[in-house]
C-alpha positions in Angstrom: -57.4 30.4 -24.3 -54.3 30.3 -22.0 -51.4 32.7 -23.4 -47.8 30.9 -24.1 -44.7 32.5 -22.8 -43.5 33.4 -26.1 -47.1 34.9 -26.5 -46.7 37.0 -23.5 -43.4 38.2 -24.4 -44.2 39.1 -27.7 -47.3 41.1 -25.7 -45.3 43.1 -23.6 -42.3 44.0 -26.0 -45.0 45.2 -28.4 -46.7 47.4 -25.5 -43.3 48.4 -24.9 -42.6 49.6 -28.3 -46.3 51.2 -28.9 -45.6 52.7 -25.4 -42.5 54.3 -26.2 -43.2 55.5 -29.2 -46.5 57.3 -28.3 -44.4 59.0 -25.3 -41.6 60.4 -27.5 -44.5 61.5 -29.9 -46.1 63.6 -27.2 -42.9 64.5 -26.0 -41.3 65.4 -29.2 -44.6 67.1 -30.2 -44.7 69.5 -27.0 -47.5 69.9 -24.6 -47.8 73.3 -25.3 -47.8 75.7 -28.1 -46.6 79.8 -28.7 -45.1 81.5 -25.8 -47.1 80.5 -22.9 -45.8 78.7 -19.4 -42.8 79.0 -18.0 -39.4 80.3 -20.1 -37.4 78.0 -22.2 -34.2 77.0 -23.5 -32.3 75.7 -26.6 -30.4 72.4 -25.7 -28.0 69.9 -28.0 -25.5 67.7 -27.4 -24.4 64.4 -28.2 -24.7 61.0 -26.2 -22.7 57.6 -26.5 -22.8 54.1 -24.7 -19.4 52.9 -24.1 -17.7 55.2 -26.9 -20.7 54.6 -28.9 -22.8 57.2 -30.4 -26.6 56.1 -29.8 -27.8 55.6 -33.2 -31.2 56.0 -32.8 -32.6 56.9 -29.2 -34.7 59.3 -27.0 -33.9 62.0 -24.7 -36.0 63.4 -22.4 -36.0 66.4 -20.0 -38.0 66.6 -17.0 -38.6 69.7 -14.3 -37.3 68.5 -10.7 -39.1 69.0 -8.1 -38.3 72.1 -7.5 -38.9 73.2 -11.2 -42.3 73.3 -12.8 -42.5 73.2 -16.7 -43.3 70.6 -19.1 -41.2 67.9 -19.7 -39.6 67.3 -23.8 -37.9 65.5 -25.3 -36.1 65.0 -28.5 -34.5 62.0 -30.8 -31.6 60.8 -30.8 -29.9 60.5 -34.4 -26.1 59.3 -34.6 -25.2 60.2 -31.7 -26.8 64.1 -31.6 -29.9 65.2 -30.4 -31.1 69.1 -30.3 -34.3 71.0 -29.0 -34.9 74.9 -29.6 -36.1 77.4 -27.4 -39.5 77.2 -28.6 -39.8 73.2 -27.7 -36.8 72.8 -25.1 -36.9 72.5 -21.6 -37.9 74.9 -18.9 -35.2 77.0 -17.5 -33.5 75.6 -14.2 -32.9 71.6 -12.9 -34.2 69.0 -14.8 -33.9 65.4 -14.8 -32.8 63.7 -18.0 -33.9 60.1 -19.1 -32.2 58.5 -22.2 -33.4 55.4 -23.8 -31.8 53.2 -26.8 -33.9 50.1 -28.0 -31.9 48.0 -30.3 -32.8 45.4 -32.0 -31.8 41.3 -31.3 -31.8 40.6 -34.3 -35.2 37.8 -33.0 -38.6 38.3 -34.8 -41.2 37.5 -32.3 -44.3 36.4 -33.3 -48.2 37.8 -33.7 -49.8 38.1 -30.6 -51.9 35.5 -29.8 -54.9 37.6 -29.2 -57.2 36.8 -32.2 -56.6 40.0 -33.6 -54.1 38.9 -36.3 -50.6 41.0 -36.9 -47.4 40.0 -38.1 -44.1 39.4 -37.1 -41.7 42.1 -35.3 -38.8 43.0 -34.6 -37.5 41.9 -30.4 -36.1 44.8 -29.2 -34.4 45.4 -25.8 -33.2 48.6 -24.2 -29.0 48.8 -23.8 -28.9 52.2 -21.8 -28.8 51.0 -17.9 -31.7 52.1 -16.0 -29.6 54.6 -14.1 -30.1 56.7 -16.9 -33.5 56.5 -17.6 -36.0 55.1 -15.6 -33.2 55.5 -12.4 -32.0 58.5 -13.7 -29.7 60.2 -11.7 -28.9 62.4 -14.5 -29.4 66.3 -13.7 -28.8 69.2 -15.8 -29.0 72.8 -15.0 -31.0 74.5 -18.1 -29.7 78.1 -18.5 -31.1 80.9 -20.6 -29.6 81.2 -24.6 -28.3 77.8 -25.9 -27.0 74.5 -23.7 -25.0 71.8 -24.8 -24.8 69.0 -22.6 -22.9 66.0 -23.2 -23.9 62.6 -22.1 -20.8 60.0 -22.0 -22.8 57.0 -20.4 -21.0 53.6 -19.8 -23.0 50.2 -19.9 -21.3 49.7 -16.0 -22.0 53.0 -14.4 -19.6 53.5 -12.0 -16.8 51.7 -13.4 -14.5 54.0 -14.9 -13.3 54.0 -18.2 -10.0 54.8 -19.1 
């Protein structure tokens, strides 16, 4: 059975989906538990696209290189997102990664794999790769609480006025 374009579309925006959500599940979720590793902090903030807050999104905190630590994460809701000290990010430099999948407003259909399935939702992601899987975003995490701001443009590096 040959796959159709559609078909393989459909494939990988589903794996994309399933993907995502199962890495802001563990992220959210926290790889460790009570107060073992390395010290943490509270962090919250809010993030738009273009004057937009990001309705519904992912952030994500990761230890540089010269950091160790687990990485978190958090969702996105209207625009804020918050982590305590229990489940934040490791004290010192991390990288941040923000992700908005929206919807097209296109149902794509079941795979074409035999194992049945319905309809879903096409979604594609509107934050530019510089801020997530690019990231050049880097935050300093400081002991007590941090609120860092993320004012991202769909252009990075055109300035907004």
């Amino acid at each position: 059975m040959q796959t159709t374009k559609i078909g393989r579309r459909a494939y990988f925006f589903r794996n994309l989906v399933g993907g995502f959500s199962v890495l802001i599940l563990t992220v959210v979720c926290g790889c460790t538990t009570g107060d073992s590793g390395p010290p943490r902090a509270a962090v919250s903030g809010q993030v738009t696209l273009d004057g937009q807050a990001v309705e519904s999104g992912a952030i994500v905190f990761m230890p540089t290189k010269n950091n160790t630590g687990p990485t978190v994460g958090a969702e996105i809701h209207d625009g804020r997102y918050e982590l305590s000290a229990q489940k934040g990010p490791v004290i010192g430099s991390n990288r941040v990664d923000i992700r908005w999948p929206r919807k097209t407003g296109k149902k794509l259909p079941p795979p074409s794999d035999g194992m049945g399935g319905s309809e879903s939702d096409e979604l594609v992601e509107v934050v530019p790769a510089i801020y997530n899987r690019h990231s050049t975003l880097i935050r300093d995490v400081e002991q007590g609480a941090n609120t860092f701001d993320f004012s991202l443009t769909s252009q990075p590096g055109v300035l907004r006025k």
